[in-house]
C-alpha positions as CSV (number, residue, x, y, z in Angstrom):
1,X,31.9,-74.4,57.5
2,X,33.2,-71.2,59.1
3,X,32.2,-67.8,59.2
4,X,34.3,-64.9,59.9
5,X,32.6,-64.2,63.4
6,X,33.5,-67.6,64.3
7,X,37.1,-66.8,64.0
8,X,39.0,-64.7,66.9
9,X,42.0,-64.7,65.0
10,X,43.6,-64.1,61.8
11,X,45.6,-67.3,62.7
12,X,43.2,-69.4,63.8
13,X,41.5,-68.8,60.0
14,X,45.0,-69.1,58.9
15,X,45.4,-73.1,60.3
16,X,41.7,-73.5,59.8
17,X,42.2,-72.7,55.6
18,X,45.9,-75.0,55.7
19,X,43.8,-77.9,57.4
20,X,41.1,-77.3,54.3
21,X,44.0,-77.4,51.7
22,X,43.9,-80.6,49.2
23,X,45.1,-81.5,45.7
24,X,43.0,-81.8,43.2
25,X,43.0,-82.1,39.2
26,X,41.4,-79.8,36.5
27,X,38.7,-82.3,36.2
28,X,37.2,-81.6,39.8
29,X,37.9,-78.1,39.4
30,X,36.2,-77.6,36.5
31,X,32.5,-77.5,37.6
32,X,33.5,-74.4,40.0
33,X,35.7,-72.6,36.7
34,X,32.0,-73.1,35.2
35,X,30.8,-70.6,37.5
36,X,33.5,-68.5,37.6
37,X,34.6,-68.7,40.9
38,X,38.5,-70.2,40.4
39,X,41.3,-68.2,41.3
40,X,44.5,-68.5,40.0
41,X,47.5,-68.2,42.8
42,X,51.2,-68.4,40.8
43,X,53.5,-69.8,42.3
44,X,55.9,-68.5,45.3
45,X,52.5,-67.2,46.5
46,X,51.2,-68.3,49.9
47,X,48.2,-69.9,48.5
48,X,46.9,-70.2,52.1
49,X,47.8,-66.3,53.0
50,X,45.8,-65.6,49.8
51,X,43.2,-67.6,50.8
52,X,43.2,-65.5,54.6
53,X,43.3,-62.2,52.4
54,X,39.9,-63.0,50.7
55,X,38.4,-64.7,53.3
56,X,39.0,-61.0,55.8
57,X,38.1,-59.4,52.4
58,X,41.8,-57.2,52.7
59,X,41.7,-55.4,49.2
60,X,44.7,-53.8,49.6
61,X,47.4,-56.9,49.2
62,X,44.8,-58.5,46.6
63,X,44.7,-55.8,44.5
64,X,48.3,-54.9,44.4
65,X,48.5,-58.9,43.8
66,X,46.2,-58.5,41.2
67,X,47.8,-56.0,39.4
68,X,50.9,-57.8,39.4
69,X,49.5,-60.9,37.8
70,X,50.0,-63.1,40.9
71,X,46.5,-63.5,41.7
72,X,43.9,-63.9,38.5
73,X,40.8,-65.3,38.0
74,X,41.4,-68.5,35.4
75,X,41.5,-67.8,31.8
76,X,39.7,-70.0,29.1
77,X,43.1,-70.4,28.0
78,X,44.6,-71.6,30.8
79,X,41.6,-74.1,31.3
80,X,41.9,-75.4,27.8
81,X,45.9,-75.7,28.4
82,X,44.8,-77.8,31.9
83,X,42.5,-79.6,30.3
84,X,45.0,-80.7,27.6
85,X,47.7,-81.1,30.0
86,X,45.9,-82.5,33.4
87,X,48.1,-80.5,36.0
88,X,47.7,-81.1,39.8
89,X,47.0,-78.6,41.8
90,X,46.8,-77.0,45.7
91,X,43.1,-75.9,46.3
92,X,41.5,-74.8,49.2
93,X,38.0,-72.4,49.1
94,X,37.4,-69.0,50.3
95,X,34.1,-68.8,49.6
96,X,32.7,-68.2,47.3
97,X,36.2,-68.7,45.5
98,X,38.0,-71.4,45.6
99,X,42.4,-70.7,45.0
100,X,44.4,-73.5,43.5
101,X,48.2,-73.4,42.4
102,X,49.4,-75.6,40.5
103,X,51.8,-78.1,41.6
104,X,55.1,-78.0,39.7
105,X,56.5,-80.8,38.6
106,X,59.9,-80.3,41.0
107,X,57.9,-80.8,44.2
């Protein structure tokens, strides 16, 4: 675990989130949705960028991500349509949140 004095740069939290990355399913990420602590990322996001801007707790690009729709906090809906449908997904935690993209099928 990290903490924010720990870090002398914003690219050395930048590698230190990309080595933290993994892909998970709905299943493991439901627990944490439970809490409400899952963030949505769509997709051409930098999940890891995203992940840097919450993590140095930079409200200006989240919020003008978040007004765009490109950075949400899960819906029921969209967990019900994960459950049904068992996406993958990038995840990596900012805590306390932790951002997943899915993974499109193309990739």
């Amino acid at each position: 675990m990290y903490t924010m004095d720990m870090i002398e740069s914003r690219e050395e939290l930048r590698v230190l989130l990309n080595a933290q990355t993994g892909k998970v399913g709905w299943q493991e990420l439901q627990p944490h949705f439970a809490r409400g602590v899952v963030i949505r990322v769509a997709q051409p996001m930098d999940l890891v960028e995203v992940a840097v801007c919450f993590a140095r707790d930079e409200k200006d690009p989240l919020k003008q991500w978040m007004e765009q729709g490109l950075v949400a906090s899960v819906t029921d809906a969209e967990a019900k349509e994960w459950l049904a449908r068992e996406p993958l997904f990038w995840a990596v935690v900012s805590a306390p949140f932790v951002l997943v993209q899915e993974i499109s099928a193309e990739k």
